[in-house]
DRENKERO-741897 format. One line per field, with one value per residue (C-alpha): residue in one letter; y, x, z. Coordinates in steps of 0.02 Angstrom, whole numbers, plus 50000, padded with zeros to 5 digits. Example, Ala and Ser with C-alpha at 12.3 -4.5 7.8 and 13.67 -1.06 7.14 Angstrom:
2
type = (A S)
yy = (49775 49947)
xx = (50615 50684)
zz = (50390 50357)
This chain:
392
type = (X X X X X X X X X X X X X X X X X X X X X X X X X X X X X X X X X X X X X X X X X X X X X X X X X X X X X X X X X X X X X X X X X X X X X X X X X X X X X X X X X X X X X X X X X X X X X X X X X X X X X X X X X X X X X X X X X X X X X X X X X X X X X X X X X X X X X X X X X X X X X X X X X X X X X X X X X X X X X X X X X X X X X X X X X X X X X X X X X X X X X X X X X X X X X X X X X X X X X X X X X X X X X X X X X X X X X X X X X X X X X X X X X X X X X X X X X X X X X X X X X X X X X X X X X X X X X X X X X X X X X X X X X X X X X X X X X X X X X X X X X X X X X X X X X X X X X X X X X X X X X X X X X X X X X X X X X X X X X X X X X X X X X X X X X X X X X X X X X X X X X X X X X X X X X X X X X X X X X X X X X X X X X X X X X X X X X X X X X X X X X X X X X X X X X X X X)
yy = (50000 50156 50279 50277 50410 50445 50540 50635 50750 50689 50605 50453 50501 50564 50407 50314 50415 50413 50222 50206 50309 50235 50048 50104 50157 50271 50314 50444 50487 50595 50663 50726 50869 50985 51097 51206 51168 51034 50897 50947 50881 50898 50849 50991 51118 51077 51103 51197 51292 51343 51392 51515 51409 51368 51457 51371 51357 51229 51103 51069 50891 50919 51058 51113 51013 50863 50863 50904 50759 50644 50704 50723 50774 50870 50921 51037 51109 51022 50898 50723 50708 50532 50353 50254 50082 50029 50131 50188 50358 50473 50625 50784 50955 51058 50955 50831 50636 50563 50393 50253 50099 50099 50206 50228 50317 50430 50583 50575 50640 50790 50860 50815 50974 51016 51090 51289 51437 51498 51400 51327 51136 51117 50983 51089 51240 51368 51299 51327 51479 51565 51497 51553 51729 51717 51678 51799 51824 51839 51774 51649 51475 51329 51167 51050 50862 50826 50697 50701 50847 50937 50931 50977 51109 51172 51159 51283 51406 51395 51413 51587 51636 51616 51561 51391 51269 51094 50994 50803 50711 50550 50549 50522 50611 50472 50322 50212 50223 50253 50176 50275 50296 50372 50467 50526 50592 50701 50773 50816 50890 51005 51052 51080 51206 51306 51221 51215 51039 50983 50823 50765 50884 50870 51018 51024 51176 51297 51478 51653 51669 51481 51337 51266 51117 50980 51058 51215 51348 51445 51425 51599 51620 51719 51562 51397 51239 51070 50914 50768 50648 50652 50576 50470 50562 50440 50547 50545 50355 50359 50238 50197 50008 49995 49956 50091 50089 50213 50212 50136 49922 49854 49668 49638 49710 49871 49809 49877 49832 49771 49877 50001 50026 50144 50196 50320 50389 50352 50162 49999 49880 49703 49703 49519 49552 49582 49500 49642 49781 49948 50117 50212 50408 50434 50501 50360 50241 50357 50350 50180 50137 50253 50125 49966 50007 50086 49918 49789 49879 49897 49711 49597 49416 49495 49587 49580 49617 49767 49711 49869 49906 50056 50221 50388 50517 50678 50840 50912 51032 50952 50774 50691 50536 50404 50234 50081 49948 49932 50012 50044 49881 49826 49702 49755 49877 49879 50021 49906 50053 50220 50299 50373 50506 50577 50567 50452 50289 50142 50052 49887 49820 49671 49587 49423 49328 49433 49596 49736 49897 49999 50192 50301 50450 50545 50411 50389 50298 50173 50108 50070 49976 49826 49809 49859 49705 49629 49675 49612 49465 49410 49390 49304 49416 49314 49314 49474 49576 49537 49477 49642 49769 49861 49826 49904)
xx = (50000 50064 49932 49815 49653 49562 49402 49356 49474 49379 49447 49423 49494 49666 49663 49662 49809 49923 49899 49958 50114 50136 50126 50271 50169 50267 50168 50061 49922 49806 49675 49523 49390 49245 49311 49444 49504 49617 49556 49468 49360 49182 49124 49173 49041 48913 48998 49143 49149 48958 48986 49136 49241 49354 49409 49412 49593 49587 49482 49624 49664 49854 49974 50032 50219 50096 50016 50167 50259 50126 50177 50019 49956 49811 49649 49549 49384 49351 49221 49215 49072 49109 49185 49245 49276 49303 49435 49508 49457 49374 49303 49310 49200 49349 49343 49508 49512 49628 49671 49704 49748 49667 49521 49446 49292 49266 49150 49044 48871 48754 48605 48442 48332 48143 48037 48052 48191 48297 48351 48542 48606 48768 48885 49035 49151 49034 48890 48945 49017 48868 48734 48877 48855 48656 48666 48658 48550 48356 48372 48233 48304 48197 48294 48207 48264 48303 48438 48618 48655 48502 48500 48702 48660 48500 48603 48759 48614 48511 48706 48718 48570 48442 48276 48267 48118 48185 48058 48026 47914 47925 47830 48009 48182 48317 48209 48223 48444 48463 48287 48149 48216 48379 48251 48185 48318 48381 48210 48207 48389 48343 48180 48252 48372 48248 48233 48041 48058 47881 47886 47771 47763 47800 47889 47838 47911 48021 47992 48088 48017 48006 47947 47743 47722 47575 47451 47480 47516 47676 47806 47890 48103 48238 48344 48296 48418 48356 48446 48325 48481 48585 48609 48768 48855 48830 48743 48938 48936 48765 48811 48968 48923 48957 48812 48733 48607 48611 48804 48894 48881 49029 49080 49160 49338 49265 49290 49146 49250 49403 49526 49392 49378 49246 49266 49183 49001 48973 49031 48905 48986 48955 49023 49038 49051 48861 48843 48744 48767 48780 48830 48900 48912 49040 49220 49308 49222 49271 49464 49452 49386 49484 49638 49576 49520 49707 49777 49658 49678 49876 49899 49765 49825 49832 49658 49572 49376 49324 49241 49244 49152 49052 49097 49010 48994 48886 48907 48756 48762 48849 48824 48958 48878 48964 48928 48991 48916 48761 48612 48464 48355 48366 48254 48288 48412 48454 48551 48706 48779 48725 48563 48490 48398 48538 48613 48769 48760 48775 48653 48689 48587 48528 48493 48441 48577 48674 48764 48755 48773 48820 48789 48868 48834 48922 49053 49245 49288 49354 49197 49138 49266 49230 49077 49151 49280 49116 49032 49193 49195 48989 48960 48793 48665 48646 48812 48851 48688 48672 48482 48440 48498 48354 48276 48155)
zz = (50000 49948 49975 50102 50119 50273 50230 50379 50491 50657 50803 50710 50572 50652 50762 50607 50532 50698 50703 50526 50559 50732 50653 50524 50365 50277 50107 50064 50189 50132 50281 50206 50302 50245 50417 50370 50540 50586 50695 50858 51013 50996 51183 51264 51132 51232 51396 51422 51264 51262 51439 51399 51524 51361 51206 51025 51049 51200 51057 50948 50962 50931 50905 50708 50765 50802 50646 50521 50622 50530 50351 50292 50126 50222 50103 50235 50199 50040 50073 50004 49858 49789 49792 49631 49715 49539 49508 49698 49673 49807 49748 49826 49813 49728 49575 49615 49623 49765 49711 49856 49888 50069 50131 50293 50296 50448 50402 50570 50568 50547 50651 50610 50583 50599 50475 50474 50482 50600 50733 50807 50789 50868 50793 50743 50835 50728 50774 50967 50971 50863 51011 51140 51080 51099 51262 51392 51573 51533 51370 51311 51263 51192 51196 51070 51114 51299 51252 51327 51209 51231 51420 51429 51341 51439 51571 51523 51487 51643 51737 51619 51665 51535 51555 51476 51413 51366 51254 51250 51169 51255 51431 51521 51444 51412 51477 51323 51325 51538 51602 51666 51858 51798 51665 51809 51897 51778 51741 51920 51922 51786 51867 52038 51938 51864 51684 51630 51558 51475 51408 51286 51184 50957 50901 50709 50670 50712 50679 50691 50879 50911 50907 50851 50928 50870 50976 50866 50997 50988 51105 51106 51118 51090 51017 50983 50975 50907 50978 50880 50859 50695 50531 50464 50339 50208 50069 49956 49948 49863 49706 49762 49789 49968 50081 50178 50306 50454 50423 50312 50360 50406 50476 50642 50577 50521 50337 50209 50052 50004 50083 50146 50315 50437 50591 50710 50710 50538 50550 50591 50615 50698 50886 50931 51116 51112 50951 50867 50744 50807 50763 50938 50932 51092 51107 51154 51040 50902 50943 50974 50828 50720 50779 50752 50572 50533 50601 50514 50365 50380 50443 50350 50397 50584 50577 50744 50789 50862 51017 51146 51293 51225 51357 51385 51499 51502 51627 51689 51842 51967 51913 51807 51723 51654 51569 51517 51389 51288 51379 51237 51240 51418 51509 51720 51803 51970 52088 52153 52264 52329 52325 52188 52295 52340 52154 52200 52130 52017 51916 51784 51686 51622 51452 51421 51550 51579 51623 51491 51536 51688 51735 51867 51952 52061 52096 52056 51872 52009 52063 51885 51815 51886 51766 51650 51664 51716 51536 51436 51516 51490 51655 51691 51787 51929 51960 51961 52034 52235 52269 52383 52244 52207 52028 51922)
């Protein structure tokens, strides 16, 4: 192989291209990005950055002696717009072919948006620092989508002093990924803080002073953000004869074609520690990922599945969150330590057999990496969960 792409300038993306030079590659690498920026983290837009705590600076992922130390033949702000699998060719928006011999495809995601004008999503460092500028003490802020975004975000804004209504349309926020008693708890954390968090509620449109919602009436606001989940950023491999379905489909080694690899948000890929497909939009996963696809792709006869222990973790208030496993889909969880009153605790849960997931709050990493050995290792249930933990 003597020319490797990377399509998409994410933490993925540079993952992938530091494991290539790390493992002794030394072709081209070309590192593909429709940001003009070079690589930064996206976590901290939500949180520190839309807060003010941070500048855009703090973001970047490495220094400009980092990334010259790679060698890269770096294409920034030109998007992808096409893949030739036929003939090894990506195609990109300023009317140039980059030829390859390996690809790994890491162009992320996008927000999904509602129906109407105006409004903020907030996916990239623009996106941030334009709803940073809106948000000032008294201001009127409708959060659309009381997700882990969503709610991170209601709360930097309630903490700046803006009045804030967050906007759900299931009956509890998060229950269907956390479970409704940790649902619960956060609705009540945002409540006790002053957010006016109404859930229920169908936003259909959003408007130049806010949002309609089903019922018809207009919710009034001086800026609007809509946190509805996102969408793989798939639309350039249209025709290109890989398969695509929310993400582009990979098997367990992150392979979609010969030599073409995925990683990150944008990858699905088979995880055989849960023995499902999956597509996992978190940090770590990302970077994770981003390595195992450089290595499988460099090393064929010594490719390895990509079986992680999915990771998250999400700042609200006071609380740090944080989560191991697979949580979406489970049957029973039960609080193994602490109290979730007081909002100190730990929760695992269960599907099928066995141990799946575990969530934190308001604990030291310490105390959760146990299940997490405990996920990894398919520990049964019963085994694992004392009788007098309390379930639900």
């Amino acid at each position: 192989m003597r020319r490797i792409v990377v399509v998409g300038a994410s933490a993925a993306g540079l993952a992938a291209a530091e494991t290539l030079r790390r493992e002794g590659y030394d072709g081209t690498l070309t590192l593909v990005g429709d940001e003009p920026l070079a690589p930064y983290d996206r976590p901290p837009l939500s949180k520190q950055l839309l807060s003010g705590e941070w500048e855009p600076g703090r973001l970047d992922l490495r220094t400009p002696d980092d990334l010259a130390g790679l060698e890269l033949d770096l294409r920034l702000g030109v998007p992808a717009t096409g893949l030739r699998l036929a003939d090894a060719e990506v195609d990109l928006g300023d009317g140039s072919a980059v030829p390859y011999d390996g690809l790994i495809i890491a162009t992320g995601v996008r927000p999904r948006r509602l129906p109407g004008a105006g409004g903020h999503v907030l996916r990239t460092l623009d996106d941030a620092m334009r709803l940073r500028d809106r948000l000032a003490p008294g201001r009127r802020l409708v959060v659309v989508g009381a997700g882990f975004l969503g709610a991170e975000a209601a709360a930097v804004a309630r903490r700046l002093g803006c009045e804030v209504t967050l906007l759900e349309p299931a009956a509890v926020p998060l229950a269907h990924a956390v479970g409704r008693m940790v649902g619960e708890m956060l609705t009540d954390a945002h409540r006790e803080q002053g957010v006016d968090l109404c859930c229920g509620v169908t936003v259909t449109e959003v408007t130049g002073h806010g949002v309609r919602p089903s019922d018809g009436e207009l919710i009034q606001a001086d800026e609007v953000l809509t946190a509805v989940g996102s969408l793989p950023n798939t639309d350039w491999l249209v025709g290109s004869g890989l398969t695509v379905g929310d993400g582009v489909v990979c098997d367990e080694y992150c392979e979609a074609a010969r030599n073409v690899y995925a990683a990150g948000d944008v990858a699905r890929w088979v995880n055989p520690l849960f023995g499902r497909s999956m597509r996992i939009e978190h940090r770590t996963n990302a970077a994770e990922q981003g390595m195992a696809a450089a290595r499988n792709l460099l090393r064929p006869e010594a490719r390895r599945p990509f079986a992680p222990v999915p990771y998250f973790w999400s700042d609200q208030y006071d609380m740090k969150i944080q989560a191991y496993g697979c949580l979406r889909g489970h049957d029973e969880v039960a609080v193994v330590e602490g109290d979730v009153a007081e909002r100190r605790f730990v929760a695992v849960y269960r599907a099928g057999d066995r141990v799946a997931g575990a969530l934190a709050v308001g604990v030291p990493p310490r105390e959760l990496r146990r299940w997490r050995q405990a996920i990894a290792a398919g520990v049964r249930w019963r085994e694992a969960v004392h009788i007098d933990a309390v379930a639900n």
